[in-house]
Kinemage of the C-alpha trace (Angstrom):
@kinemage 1
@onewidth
@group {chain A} dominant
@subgroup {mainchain}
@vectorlist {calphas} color= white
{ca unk a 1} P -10.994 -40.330 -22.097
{ca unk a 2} L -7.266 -39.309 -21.454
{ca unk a 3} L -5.807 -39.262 -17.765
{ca unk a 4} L -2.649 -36.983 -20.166
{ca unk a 5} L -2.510 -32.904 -18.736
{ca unk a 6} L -3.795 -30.467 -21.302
{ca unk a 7} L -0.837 -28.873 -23.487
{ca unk a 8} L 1.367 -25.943 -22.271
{ca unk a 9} L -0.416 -22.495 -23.470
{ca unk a 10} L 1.598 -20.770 -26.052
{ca unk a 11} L 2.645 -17.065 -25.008
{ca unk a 12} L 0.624 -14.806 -26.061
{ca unk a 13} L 2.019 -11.003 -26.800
{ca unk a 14} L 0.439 -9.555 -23.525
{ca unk a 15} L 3.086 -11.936 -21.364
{ca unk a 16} L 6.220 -9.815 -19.878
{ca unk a 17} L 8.841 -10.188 -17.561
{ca unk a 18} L 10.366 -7.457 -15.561
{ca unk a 19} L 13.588 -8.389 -13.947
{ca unk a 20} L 12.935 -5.915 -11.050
{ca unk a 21} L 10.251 -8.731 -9.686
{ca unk a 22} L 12.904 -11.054 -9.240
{ca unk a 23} L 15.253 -11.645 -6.680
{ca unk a 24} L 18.831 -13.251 -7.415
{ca unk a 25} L 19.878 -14.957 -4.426
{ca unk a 26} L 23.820 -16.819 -4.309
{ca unk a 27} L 23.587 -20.219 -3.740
{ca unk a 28} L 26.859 -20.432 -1.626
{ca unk a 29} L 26.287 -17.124 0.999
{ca unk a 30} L 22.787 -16.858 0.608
{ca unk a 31} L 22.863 -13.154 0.327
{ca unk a 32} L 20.685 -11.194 -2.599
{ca unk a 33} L 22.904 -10.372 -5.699
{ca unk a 34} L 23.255 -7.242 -7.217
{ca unk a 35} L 22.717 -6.450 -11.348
{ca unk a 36} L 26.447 -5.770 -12.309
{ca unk a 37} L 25.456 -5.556 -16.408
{ca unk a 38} L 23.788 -6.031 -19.169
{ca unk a 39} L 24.134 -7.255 -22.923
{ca unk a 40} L 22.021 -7.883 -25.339
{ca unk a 41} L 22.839 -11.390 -27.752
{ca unk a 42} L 20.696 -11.479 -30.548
{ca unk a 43} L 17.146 -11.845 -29.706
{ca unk a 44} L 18.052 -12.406 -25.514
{ca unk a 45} L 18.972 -9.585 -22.685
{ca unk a 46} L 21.524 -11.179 -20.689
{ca unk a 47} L 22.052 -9.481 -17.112
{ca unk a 48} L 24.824 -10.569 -14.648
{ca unk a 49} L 24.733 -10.437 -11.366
{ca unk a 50} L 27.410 -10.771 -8.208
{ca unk a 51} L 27.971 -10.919 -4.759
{ca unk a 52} L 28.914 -7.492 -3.372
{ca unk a 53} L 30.794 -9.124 -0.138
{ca unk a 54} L 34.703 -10.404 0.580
{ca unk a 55} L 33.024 -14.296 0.714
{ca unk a 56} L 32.213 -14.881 -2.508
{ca unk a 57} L 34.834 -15.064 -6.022
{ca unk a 58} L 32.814 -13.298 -8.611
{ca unk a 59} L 34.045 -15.972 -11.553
{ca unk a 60} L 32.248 -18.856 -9.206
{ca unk a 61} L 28.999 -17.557 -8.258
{ca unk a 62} L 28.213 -15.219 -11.155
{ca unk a 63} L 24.872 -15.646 -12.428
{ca unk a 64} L 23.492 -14.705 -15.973
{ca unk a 65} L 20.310 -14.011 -16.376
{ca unk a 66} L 18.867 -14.317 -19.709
{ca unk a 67} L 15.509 -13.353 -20.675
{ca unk a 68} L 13.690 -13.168 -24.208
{ca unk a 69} L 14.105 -9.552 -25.787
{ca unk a 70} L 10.514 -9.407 -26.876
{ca unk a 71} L 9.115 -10.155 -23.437
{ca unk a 72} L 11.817 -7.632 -21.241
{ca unk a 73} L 10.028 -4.621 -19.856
{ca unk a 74} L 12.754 -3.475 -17.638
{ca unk a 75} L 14.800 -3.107 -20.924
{ca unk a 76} L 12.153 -1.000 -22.494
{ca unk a 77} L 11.731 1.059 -18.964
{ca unk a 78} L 13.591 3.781 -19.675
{ca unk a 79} L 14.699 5.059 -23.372
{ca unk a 80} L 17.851 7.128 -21.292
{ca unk a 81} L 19.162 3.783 -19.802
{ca unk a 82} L 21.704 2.442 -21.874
{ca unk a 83} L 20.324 -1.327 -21.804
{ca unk a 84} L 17.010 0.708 -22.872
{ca unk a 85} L 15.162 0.975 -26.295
{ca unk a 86} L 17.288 4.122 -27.320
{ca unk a 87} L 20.343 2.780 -26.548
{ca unk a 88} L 19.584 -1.005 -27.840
{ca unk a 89} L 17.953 -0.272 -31.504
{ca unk a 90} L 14.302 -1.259 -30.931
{ca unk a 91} L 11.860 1.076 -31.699
């Protein structure tokens, strides 16, 4: 008998993420930041996000968020939105 955890599940196609569950919050003012833009890169959606205040230099507390294409239902969300299906290629 093994005291060893089970292995990590594999994801299955049912998992998604949906970046409007999440909250970016800076690590130097600890306000909430705000989505600035988004890119795809190959098979990742990369958002940025920045402090919207006079304490905080954009180049230092940017933060990318990157997130698997295939699992991204905010970028499916809306065909019209430009980081959307219609927009991005996928079908």
């Amino acid at each position: 008998m093994s005291d060893s955890p089970p292995p990590p599940e594999e994801p299955t196609s049912l998992e998604t993420l949906n970046i409007r569950n999440l909250s970016i919050k800076c690590g130097q003012c600890e306000t909430y930041q705000t989505l600035l833009r988004f890119e795809r890169h190959g098979e990742w959606n990369v958002y940025t996000y920045e402090c919207e205040n006079e304490t905080c230099a954009p180049e230092v507390t940017r933060t990318l968020l990157e997130v698997p294409a295939e699992l991204d239902v905010f970028a499916r969300r809306d065909p019209q939105w430009r980081g959307g299906q219609r927009w991005g290629g996928a079908e």
